[in-house]
N, C-alpha and C positions, 0 to 999 in steps of 0.2 A: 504494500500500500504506500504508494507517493505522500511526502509530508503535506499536508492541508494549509492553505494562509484564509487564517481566517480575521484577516483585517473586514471591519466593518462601518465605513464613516460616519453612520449611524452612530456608531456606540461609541466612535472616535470624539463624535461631535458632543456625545454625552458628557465625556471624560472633560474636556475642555470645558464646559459649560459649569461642571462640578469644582471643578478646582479653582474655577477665575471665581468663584464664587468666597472661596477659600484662601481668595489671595494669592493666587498662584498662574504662574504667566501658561499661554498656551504651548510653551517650548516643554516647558516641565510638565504640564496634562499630556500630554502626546506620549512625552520619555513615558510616564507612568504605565501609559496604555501597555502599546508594545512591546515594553520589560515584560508586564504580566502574561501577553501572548504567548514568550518566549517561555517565560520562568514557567509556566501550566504546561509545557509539552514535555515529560521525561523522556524520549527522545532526544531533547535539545539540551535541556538544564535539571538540576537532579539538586539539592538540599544546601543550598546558598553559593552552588557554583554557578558560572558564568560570571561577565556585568556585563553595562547598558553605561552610556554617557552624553551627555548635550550639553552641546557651549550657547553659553548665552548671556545675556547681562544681570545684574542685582545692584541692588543700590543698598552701601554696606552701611552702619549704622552712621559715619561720619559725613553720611550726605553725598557722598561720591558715586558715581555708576563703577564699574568695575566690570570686563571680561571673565568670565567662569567658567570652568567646568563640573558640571554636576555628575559626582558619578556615584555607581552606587557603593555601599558603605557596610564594612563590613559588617557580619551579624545580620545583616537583609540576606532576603530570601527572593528572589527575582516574580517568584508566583504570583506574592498579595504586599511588594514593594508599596510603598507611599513615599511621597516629596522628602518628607526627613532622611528616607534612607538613602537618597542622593545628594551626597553633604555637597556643596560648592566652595571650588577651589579656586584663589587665582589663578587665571590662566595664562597670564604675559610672566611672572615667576618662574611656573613651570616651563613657560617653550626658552627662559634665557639657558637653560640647562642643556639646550639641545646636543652644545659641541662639546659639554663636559665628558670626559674621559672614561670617568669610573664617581659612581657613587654608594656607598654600603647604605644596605637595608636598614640601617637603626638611621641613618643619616636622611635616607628617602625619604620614609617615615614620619621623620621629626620635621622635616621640610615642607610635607604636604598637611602635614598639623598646623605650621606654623601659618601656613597661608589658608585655613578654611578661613571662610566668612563669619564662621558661628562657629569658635572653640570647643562646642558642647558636641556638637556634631560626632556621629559614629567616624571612625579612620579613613579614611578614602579607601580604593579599591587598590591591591599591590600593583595593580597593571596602570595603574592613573596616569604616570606620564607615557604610557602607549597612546592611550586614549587621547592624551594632548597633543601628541607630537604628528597624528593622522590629522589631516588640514581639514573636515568634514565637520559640519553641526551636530551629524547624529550618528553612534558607533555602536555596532552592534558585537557582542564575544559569545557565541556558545561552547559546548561541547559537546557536537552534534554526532551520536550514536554511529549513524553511514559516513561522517568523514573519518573517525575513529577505525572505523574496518576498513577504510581506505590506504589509511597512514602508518597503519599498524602491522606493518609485514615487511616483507622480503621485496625492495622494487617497490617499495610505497610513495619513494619520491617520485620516479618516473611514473606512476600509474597516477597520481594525482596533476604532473603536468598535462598529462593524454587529455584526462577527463574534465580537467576545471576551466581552461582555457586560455589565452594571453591576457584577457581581464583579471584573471588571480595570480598574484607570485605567491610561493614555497618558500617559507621560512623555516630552516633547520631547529632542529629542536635548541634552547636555550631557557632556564631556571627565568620562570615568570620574572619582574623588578625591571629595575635603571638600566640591565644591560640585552634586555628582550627587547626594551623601549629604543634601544641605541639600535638595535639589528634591524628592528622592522625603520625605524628612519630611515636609514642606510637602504633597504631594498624597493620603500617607497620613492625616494630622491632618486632612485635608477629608474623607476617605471612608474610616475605621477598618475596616467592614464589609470589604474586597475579601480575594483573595486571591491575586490575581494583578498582576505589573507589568507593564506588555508598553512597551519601553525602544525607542524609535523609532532605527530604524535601526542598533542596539546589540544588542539579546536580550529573555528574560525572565527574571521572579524569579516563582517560585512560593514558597510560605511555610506553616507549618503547627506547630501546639505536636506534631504527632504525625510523626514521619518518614516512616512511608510515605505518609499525606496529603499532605505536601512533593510526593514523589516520586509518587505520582497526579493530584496537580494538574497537573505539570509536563506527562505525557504527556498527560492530556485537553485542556489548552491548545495545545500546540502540532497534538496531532489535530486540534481545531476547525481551526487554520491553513492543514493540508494538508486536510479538507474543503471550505473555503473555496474554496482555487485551486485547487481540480478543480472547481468547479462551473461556475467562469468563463470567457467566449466567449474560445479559443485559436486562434493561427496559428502554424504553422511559419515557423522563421524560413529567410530566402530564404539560398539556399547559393551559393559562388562555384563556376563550372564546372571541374570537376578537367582540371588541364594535365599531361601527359605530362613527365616530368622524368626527367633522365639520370643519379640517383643516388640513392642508401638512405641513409636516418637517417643510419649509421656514418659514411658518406663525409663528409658534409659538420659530424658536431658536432667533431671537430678545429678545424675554423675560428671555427665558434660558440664553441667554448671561448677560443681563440688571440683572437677580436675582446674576448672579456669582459674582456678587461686591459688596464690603461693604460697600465700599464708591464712590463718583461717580468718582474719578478719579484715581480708579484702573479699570483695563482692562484687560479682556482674551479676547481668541483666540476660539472660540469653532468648532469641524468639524461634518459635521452628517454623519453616512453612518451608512447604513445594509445592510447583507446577511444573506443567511440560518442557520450559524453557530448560529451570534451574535441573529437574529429571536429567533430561538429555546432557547438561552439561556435567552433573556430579557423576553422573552413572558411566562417563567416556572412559575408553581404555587408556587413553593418555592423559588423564585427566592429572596427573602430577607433574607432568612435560607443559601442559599447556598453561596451568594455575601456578606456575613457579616464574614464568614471564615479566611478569609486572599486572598492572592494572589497566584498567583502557584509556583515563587520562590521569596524569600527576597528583591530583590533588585528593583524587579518590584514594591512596592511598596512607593519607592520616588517619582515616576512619577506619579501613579496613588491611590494614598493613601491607608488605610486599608479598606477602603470598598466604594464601588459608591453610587451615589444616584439614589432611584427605584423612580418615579414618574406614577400613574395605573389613565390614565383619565377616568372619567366616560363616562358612556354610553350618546351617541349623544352629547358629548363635545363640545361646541362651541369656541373660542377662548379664550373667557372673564372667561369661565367656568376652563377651562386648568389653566388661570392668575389662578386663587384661587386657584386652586388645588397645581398648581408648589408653589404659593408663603408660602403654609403650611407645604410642604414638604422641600421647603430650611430650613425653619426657624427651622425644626424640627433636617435637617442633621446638623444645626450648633451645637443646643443645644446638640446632639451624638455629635460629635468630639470632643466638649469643655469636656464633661466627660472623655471622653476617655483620651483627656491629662491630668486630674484631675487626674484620677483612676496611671494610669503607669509613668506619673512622679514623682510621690510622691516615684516611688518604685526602681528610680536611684539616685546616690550622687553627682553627679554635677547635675545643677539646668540648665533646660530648657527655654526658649523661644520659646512660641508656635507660630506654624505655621500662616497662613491663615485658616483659618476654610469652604473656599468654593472646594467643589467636585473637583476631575480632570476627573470624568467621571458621567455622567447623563442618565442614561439607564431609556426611557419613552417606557411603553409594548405596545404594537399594533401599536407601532413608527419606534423605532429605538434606535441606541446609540449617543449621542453626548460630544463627547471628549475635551478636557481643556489642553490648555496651553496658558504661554507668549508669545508664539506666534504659527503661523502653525504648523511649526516642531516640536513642544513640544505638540502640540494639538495630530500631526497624531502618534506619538510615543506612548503619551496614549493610544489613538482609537489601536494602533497594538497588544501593551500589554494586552488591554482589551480584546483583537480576540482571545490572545494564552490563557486567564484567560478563556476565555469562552470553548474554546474546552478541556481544562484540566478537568475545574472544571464538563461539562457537561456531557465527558466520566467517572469521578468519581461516578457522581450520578446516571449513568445508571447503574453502578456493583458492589458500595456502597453506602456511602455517605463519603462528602467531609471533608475533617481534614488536619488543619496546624498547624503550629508550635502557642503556646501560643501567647494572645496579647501580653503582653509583651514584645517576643523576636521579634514580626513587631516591637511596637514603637522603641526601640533599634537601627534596622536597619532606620525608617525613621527619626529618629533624631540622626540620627548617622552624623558623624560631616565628616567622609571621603567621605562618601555614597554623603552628602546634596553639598560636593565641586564640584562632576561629574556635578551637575546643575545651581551652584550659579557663574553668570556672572555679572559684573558690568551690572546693567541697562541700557538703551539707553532711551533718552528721551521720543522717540516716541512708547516703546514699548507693546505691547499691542492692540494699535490703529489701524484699517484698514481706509484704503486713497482710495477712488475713485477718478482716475480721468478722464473727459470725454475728446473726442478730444487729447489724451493720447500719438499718435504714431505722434504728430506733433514736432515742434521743442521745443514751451514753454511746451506743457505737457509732452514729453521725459522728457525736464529738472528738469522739478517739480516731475517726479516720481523719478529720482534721487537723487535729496532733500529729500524728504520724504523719502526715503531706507535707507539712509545714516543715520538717526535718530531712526532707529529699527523699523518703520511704516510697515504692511502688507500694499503693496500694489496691486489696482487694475487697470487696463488699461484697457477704453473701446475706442472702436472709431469705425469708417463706414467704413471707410477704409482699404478693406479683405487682401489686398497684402501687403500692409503697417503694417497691422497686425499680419500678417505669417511672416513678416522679421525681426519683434521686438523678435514675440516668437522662433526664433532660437537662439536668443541673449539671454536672459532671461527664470529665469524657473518661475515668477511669472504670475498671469491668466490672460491673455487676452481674451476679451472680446467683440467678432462681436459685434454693439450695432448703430440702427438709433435712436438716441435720439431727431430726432424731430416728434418717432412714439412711443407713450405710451405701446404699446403692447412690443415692443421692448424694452424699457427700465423695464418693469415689469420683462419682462424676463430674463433679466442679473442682475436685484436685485437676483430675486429666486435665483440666482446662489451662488452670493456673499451671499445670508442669511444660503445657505447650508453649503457651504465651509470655510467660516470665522464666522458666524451667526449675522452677520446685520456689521454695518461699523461707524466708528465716526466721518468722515471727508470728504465730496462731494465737490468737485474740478468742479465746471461747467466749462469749457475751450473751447468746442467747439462752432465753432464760420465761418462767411465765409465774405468776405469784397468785396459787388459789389459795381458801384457808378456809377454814372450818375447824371446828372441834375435833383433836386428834382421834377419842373413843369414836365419834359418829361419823365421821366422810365417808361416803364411800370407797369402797374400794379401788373403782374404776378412775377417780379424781386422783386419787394417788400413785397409783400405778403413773396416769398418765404425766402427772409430774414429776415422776422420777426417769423417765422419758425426755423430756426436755428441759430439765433441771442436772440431772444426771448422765445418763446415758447419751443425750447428745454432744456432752463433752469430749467422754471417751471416743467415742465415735468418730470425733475431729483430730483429737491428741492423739487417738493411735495411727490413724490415717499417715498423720501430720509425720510420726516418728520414721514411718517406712521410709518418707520421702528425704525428712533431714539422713536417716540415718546414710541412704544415696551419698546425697551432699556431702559430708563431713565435713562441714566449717561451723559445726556450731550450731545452735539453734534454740529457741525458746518459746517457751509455752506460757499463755496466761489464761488463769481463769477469773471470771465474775463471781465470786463466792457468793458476798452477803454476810453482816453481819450476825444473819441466824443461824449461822453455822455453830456460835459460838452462844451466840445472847436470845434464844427462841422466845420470841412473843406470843401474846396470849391469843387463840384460834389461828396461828399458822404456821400449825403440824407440816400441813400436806406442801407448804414453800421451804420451809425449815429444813425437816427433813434430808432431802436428797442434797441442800446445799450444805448438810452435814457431811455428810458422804462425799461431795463435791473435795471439801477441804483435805479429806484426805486420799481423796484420788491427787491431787494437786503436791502433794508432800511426795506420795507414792512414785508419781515418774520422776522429781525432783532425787530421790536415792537411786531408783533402777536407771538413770541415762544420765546422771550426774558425769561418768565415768569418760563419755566420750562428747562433753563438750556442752549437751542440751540440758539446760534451763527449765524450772518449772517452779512458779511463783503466783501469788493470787491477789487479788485488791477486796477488803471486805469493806463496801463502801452500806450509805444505810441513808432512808428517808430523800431519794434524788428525786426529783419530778422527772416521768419522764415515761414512754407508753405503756408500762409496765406499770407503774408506780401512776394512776391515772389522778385527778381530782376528784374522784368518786372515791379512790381506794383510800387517799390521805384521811378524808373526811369519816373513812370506817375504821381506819386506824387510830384519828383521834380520839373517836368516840369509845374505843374500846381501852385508854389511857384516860377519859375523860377528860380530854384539856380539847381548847378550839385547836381548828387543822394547822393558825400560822406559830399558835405556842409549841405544837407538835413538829411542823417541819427545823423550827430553832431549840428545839430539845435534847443540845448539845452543852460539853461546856466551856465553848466558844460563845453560845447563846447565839449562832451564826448559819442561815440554812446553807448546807453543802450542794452543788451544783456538780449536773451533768460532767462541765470542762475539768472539773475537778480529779472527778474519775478517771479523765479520758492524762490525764498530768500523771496521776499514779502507774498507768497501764505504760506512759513513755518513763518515766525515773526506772521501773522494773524492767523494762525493757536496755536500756542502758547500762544499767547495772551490772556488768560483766561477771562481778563475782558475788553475785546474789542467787540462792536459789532455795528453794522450798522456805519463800518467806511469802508471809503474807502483810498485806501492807493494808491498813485501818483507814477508811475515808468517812469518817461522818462527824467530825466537828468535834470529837472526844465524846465513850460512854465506856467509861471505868469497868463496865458488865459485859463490855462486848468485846476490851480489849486482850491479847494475848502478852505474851512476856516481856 
């Protein structure tokens, strides 16, 4: 399928209309437009690569008009770009630079700081004086998928002058910056006429005084590129023969997650998924020849390193069988990467500090992929890059074989210091870590999944509650989770979920919980039974789930319950709550000694009197009356004299969580009651 230009002057006219509205010139509506045309095709642009630029005037605070170029800014995303994210630079600064020599990256940098309009401004774009030094109004940069399989082989250079034409020069590959900007000068000043760059092994820049010309150069160039590789003699690539294996995805990304760390209290994100593309490419006979190459363009490679890890299970695999196989293959990708920085940092003059040494991508054949990050969004961004790495490098190998640029010029770019800032965020405490929490859409576990967010925690929300749970997820884009956790199949089912999507969890929040009561001699049977049900046994249910899964893992893991302080202090008619949250307290001590041993946690919060769906205004008001005091002396019958709150709980459930060398403790939340406290 030919790439689509879905320029619209319709909707052009839109943009223009929205932004002048906004303050904003029609040079800068336009830029907005067709950045976003560009940045919505993954074909062309893939997770804040490419950029867009347009010179044009502003008038800076001191009254003066000024020449500019606006380009876009790092941290933008080309898809859903806005005016801010193309900061504006001077533009006569920049072109007095043209004949300098050599400029370092910290010097660039501080140069194109010094001259924004607006201090506050995101960083300009690394390629900014590219953008300045092509004489054109409007500059287009992708990294278009079909020039990528063009550029990337054997004869890439000649097969790109064949097919792009005397309008495009061929610029050899060179380390994006000051001296990419010097090279394309130098080939424009030879050939002013072109209108197209086509950047070996890197992208293209299309260029034009008119914006949609930009923007129609761009798709007709990269069209010619996918006419090109269709015309050319193809072979499929040869597949390895599918082996019978004795486990699903789920089963085994607990241990992919558990090998991804060095130590036990680092923490990835991992996601699994496959389709026919990623199939055909993980499941290839040379699939180690070809994934050892590089990546399709430079900068995919901060995200997803210089090569994945292939992991080939033997025939009729069992689980345990998988464990040896994955744990020979980590140890083996370590020993590779640590050379690899051996080998090409010896061969730059400032002295590196090497990375992590674990995968961002784990490609197991007859499996799947399963992608790495600090967190989700760093995980699916790998898993995306690795989609576009797959179909570049797989159409390569069906019309040649695949060819990138030297190791040397990846590490370059993945230890490149501008490259590694697009990623490097102050840490959050929690991050890494996924949070289950059950009983999720109530009021203590809203709260607590708030806590937990707030500290970088992936987390997860399950609950029984389908309405309650359709209203959370219009609020939130984190997974919710149908889930009856006092029905084992149920809760198996929403692990699978979470082992796919995050691959396995390090923190289980048991919360769910239901508060009947009655006179212990008279309840029924059936009321208590049932509440020991989902007061009891839905705990278990979770926590031992939960242990299969950390046990996988091995980095640790921890368990919390919502006791109650009737575990300890029972009130008068509620036997049938009490009760099993008796029981509760010592299920919670009980995996606290049995799994103490390798790492897993097991602690409680016996909190008392919260408002909250449980705890209804109906129930306060039966519980004052059975204290006889009014329901607000009852919620402050503490001796704090202080009613306790939801967020309160949801602060104990994170101090217990962090708490590394805390375990079979319970921790007291209701304001002080000397009858309910423990030692």
């Amino acid at each position: 399928m030919i790439l689509k230009n879905n320029w619209s002057n319709k909707i052009a006219n839109r943009y223009v209309k929205k932004y002048k509205k906004l303050g904003f010139s029609k040079d800068l509506a336009l830029r907005v437009y067709t950045t976003r045309l560009l940045g919505r095709n993954p074909e062309l642009v893939l997770h804040g690569g490419g950029n867009t630029s347009v010179k044009t005037t502003i008038n800076d605070i001191d009254g003066k008009k000024y020449n500019v170029l606006c380009v876009k800014g790092s941290g933008w995303d080309m898809a859903d770009i806005e005016p801010p994210g193309l900061p504006a630079v001077k533009l006569d600064p920049l072109l007095s630079l043209r004949k300098k020599k050599y400029l370092s990256d910290e010097d660039m940098v501080a140069f194109q700081k010094r001259n924004l309009i607006d201090i506050k401004s995101p960083n300009p774009s690394v390629e900014t004086f590219l953008h300045a030094f092509l004489p054109y109004k409007y500059v287009d940069h992708t990294h278009a998928d079909a020039v990528m399989n063009v550029t990337n082989r054997p004869g890439g250079l000649n097969l790109s002058k064949k097919i792009f034409g005397k309008k495009a020069s061929i610029v050899p590959y060179v380390m994006p910056g000051f001296m990419l900007a010097k090279k394309v000068n130098e080939i424009y000043s030879e050939n002013p006429d072109i209108e197209c760059l086509i950047l070996m092994n890197h992208g293209i820049f299309t260029f034009s005084n008119d914006c949609k010309k930009a923007y129609d150069l761009m798709i007709q160039y990269v069209s010619k590129a996918e006419t090109a590789v269709k015309k050319l003699k193809s072979k499929k690539i040869k597949q390895i023969k599918k082996n019978n294996i004795k486990f699903n995805p789920h089963d085994i990304a607990p241990i992919v997650r558990g090998l991804l760390s060095e130590n036990k209290d680092q923490k990835f994100v991992i996601n699994y998924r496959l389709n026919k593309h990623l199939k055909y490419f993980i499941n290839g006979k040379n699939v180690r020849t070809y994934t050892s190459k590089g990546t399709a363009t430079p900068d995919h490679v901060i995200r997803v390193k210089p090569f994945p890890l292939i992991i080939t299970p033997k025939k009729n695999s069992s689980i345990d069988d998988f464990k040896k196989t994955a744990e020979k293959a980590f140890e083996n990708y370590r020993k590779k990467y640590i050379n690899y920085f051996k080998v090409n940092s010896k061969k730059v003059k400032d002295k590196k500090v090497m990375l992590d040494t674990s995968p961002r991508v784990v490609l197991v054949q007859n499996v799947g992929m399963f992608s790495v990050g600090k967190d989700l969004c760093s995980a699916k961004i790998a898993g995306d890059l690795t989609e576009t790495n797959a179909k570049v490098i797989s159409s390569v190998e069906e019309t040649s074989s695949y060819k990138f640029i030297p190791e040397k010029d990846l590490f370059d770019v993945e230890y490149w210091s501008l490259e590694q800032a697009k990623i490097k965020k102050k840490k959050k405490l929690l991050e890494g870590n996924i949070v289950v929490i059950t009983g999720a859409t109530g009021t203590i576990g809203f709260e607590t999944y708030k806590m937990f967010k707030s500290y970088g925690a992936e987390v997860v929300l399950l609950d029984n509650d389908l309405n309650r749970l359709k209203e959370v997820q219009l609020k939130i884009k984190d997974l919710c989770i149908h889930c009856d956790v006092t029905n084992k199949k149920s809760v198996k089912r929403a692990f699978k979920i979470i082992c796919e999507k995050f691959g396995g969890f390090d923190i289980l929040i048991s919360n769910a919980g239901a508060a009947p009561g009655g006179a212990i001699g008279e309840v029924n049977d059936e009321i208590l039974r049932k509440s020991f049900e989902i007061n009891f046994f839905s705990h278990q249910n979770c926590a031992s789930e939960a242990i299969k899964i950390m046990k996988k893992q091995n980095i640790n893991g921890c368990l919390l319950f919502n006791i109650s302080k009737q575990s300890v202090n029972p009130g008068k008619n509620f036997g049938p709550y009490g009760l099993p949250k008796s029981a509760l307290l010592s299920l919670c001590k009980q995996y606290a000694v049995d799994y103490g041993s390798i790492g897993i946690r097991s602690n409680g919060v016996n909190a008392d009197r919260i408002k909250s769906g449980l705890m209804t205004g109906k129930m306060i008001k039966t519980r004052a009356k059975a204290r006889s005091v009014s329901a607000d002396t009852y919620m402050r019958g503490n001796l704090l004299t202080n009613e306790v709150k939801a967020e309160d709980v949801a602060k104990a459930f994170f101090h217990l969580a962090v708490s590394k060398k805390t375990t079979g403790a319970v921790l007291t939340v209701d304001g002080g009651n000397i009858a309910a406290s423990l030692r």
